[in-house]
N, C-alpha and C positions, 0 to 999 in steps of 0.2 A: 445379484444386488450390487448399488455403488454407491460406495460412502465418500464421501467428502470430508477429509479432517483438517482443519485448520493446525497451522503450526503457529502460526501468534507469530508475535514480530524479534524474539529472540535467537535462540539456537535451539539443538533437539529436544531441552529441559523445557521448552514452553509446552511440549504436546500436553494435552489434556490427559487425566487417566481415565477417563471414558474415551477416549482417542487411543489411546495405547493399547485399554481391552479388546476392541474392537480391529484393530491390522493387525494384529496377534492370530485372528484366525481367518483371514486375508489374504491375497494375492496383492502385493502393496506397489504402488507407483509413487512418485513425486517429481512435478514440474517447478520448477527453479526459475524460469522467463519471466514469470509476471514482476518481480520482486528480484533485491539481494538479499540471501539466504546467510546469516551469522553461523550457521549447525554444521556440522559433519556425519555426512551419509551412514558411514559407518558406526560412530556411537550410536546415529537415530534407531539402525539397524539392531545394535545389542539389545536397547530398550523395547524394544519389539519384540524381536525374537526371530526376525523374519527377515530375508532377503529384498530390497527396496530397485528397482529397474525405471531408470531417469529418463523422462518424455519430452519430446521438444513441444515446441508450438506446435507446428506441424503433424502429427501424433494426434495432438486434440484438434484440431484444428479440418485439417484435411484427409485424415485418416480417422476424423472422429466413430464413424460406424461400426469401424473394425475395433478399435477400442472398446465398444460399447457391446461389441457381440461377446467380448468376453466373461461381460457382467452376465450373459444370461446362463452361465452354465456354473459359476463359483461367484464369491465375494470378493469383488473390488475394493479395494482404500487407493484413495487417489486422496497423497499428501500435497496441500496446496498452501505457500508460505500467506502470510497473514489469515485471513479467514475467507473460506472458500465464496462466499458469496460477493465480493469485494472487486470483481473484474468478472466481467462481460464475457470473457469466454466458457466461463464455468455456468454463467446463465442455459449459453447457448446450448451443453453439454447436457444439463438438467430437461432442458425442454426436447432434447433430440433420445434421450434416455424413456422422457416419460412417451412420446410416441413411439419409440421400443418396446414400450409395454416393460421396464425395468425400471423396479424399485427404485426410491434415490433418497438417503441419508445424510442427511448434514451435521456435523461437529462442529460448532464454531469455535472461534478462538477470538485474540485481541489482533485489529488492527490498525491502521493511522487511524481512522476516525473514532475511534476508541476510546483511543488512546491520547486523541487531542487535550483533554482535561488537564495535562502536562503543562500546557501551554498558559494556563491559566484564565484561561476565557472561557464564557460560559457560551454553553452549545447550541441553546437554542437561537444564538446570537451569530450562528454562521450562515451566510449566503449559499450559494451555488460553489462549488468546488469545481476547477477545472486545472490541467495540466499544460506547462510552460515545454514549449517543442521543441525539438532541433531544427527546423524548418520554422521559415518563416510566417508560417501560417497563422497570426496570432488572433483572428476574431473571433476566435473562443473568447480567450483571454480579457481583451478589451474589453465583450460586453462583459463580463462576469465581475469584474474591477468596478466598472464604471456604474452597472445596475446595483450591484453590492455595497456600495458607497451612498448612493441614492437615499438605502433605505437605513444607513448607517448599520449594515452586517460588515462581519469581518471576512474575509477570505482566503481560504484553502488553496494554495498553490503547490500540486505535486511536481516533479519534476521529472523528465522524459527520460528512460531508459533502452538499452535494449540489452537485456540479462543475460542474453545467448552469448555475444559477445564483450561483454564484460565492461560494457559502456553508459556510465552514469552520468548524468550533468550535474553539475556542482552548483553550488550557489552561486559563486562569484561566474558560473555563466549565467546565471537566470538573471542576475542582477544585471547583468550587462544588457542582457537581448531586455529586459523590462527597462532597463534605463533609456536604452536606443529606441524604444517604442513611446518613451515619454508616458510610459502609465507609471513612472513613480520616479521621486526628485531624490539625489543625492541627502538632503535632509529629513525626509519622513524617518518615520519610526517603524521602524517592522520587524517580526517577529522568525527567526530563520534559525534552524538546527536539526537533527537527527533528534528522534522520541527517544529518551533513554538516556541520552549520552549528550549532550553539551548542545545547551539550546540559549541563544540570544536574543534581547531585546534592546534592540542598539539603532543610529543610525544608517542608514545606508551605506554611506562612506567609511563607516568605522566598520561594517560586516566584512568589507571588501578585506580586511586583514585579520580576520578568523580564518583559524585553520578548523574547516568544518567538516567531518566525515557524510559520506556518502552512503548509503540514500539517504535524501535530506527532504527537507518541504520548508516552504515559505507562509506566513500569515500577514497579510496588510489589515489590522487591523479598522475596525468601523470606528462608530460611536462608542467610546468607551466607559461602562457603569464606572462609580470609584471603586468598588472591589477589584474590580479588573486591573485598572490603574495602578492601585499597590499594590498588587498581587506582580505585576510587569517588575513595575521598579525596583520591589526588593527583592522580590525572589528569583527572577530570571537574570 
């Protein structure tokens, strides 16, 4: 069998205790690529009980079957940072599982979208969500701004990593490549920070000198209720 436990968006203290029961009598994995991980292996490990063996992409990915032959014979925990359902590879891992004819268990946990509530806006008030590139690529982006704005939603801007190699984009790059693209002016108002940890609601021009940790996300806000409104100005 293969369980999927979310770690939520902290360190090793986020696991659930129904997560921790469970890789307790486990053969336990965790993949670190999708996301940056705040936790340490080793504490995750005491709280277990159990030995934990770090997977790349690649692993789940191209070596997905071999992975998967192992659930048939003992119990899987594959630790997966925010909540296992929350990236496309974990989809594909479930659908290639269930045509293995192997169980599949999910544990959720909190992630960005969660976790957005932070922010101050109300949820049913978010558009399409889409991710700001290292590449130039940005017609994702443009329609999801553009459509987003149309119907007065606000928008979820994650921002492009690659975890293997320890490569995050910052805000004052996203702000740059979105400034260079002319989907958003020096003076708007938008909404940019890490969940948890020091989040602003500022100009554009004034974000540019926040010292913002990484991983971060952006919100261009829509049409704003007045709750939301004060909720921005005093609180953020």
């Amino acid at each position: 069998m293969l369980y999927l436990i979310g770690l939520g968006l902290g360190d090793e203290k986020d696991i659930t205790l129904r997560g921790m029961e469970i890789a307790k009598r486990c053969e336990c994995f965790i993949e670190t690529y999708t996301s940056k991980w705040e936790g340490d292996l080793r504490s995750l490990e005491r709280i277990i009980e159990q030995p934990i063996k770090s997977v790349r992409r690649k692993d789940l990915e191209d070596g997905q079957k071999e992975f998967l032959n192992n659930c048939k014979e003992k119990n899987v925990a594959l630790f997966v940072l925010g909540d296992p359902l929350a990236a496309t590879t974990h989809i594909d891992l479930i659908l290639e599982a269930k045509r293995m004819k192997i169980d599949v268990k999910i544990i959720h946990n909190s992630s960005v979208f969660s976790a957005l509530g932070e922010f101050g806006l109300q949820m049913y008030k978010y558009g399409r969500t889409v991710t700001v590139p290292f590449s130039n690529k940005l017609e994702s982006v443009k329609d999801a701004i553009t459509n987003n704005k149309k119907f007065g939603l606000h928008t979820l801007l994650l921002l492009d990593l690659d975890a293997e190699v320890g490569l995050y984009m910052t805000v004052k790059n996203a702000l740059k490549i979105l400034l260079d693209a002319k989907l958003i002016k020096k003076n708007d108002k938008i909404i940019a920070g890490k969940i948890g940890t020091n989040i602003y609601y500022d100009n554009v021009s004034n974000l540019f000198e926040k010292n913002i940790e990484t991983p971060s996300c952006i919100v261009i806000p829509g049409k704003l209720h007045f709750l939301e409104k004060e909720y921005l100005e005093e609180i953020l």
